[in-house]
VOGU-3710 file (C-alpha; in Angstrom, 3 decimals, decimal comma):
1> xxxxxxxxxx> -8,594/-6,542/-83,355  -7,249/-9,061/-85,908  -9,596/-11,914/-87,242  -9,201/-14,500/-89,641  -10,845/-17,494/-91,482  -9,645/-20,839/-91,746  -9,794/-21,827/-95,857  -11,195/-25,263/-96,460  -8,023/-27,471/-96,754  -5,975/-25,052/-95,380
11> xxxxxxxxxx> -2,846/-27,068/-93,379  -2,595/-25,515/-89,328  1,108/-24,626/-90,359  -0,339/-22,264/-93,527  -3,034/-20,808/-91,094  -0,742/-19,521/-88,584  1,685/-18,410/-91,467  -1,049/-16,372/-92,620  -2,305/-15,011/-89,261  1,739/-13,979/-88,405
21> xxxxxxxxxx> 1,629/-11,834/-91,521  -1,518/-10,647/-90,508  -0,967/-9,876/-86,983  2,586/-7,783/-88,735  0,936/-6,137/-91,421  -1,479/-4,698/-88,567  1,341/-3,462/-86,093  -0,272/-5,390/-83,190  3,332/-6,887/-82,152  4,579/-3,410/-82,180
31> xxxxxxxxxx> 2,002/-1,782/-80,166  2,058/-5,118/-77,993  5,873/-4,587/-76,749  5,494/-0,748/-76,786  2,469/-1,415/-73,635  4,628/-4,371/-72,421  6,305/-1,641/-69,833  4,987/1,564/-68,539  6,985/4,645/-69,902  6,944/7,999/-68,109
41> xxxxxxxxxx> 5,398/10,915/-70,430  8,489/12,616/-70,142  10,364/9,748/-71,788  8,044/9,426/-74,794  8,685/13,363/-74,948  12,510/12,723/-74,942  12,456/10,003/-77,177  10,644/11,684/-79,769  12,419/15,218/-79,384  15,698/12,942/-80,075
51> xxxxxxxxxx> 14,058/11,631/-82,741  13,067/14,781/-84,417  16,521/16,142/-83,796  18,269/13,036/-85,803  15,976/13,553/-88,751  16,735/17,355/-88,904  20,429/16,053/-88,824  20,326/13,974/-91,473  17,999/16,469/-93,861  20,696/19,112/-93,467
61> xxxxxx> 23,723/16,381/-94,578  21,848/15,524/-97,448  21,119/19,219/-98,400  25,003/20,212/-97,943  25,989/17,196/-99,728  24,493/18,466/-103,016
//
C-alpha cells in the first residue's frame, strides 16, 4: 500500500505530482493492469517461456558479434 503526507504549503497540483511518482516508483500501476483481466496459467507460462527464449536470442547475437 502507498501512503503519503501532505507538506505544509504544499499546492494540490504538487501533491498529486508527488503521489504519481510515488504510486510509479512502487509498480502499483503495473501490477494494477496486470490483475485488470484474468490470464490462464498456461498463458503466463507461454508468455514467459517466449520471453526467456528472446533473451537467449539476443545473448547469443551479442556473443557471435564479438
Amino acid at each position: 500500500m502507498v501512503s503519503m503526507r501532505v507538506r505544509d504549503r504544499e499546492s494540490i497540483q504538487e501533491a498529486v505530482r508527488r503521489f504519481r511518482k510515488l504510486v510509479e516508483r512502487s509498480g502499483l500501476k503495473r501490477e494494477m493492469r496486470r490483475r485488470q483481466f484474468y490470464e490462464k496459467p498456461s498463458e503466463i507460462n507461454r508468455r514467459a517461456r517466449l520471453r526467456a527464449e528472446r533473451r537467449a536470442l539476443s545473448a547469443r547475437r551479442t556473443f557471435n558479434d564479438r
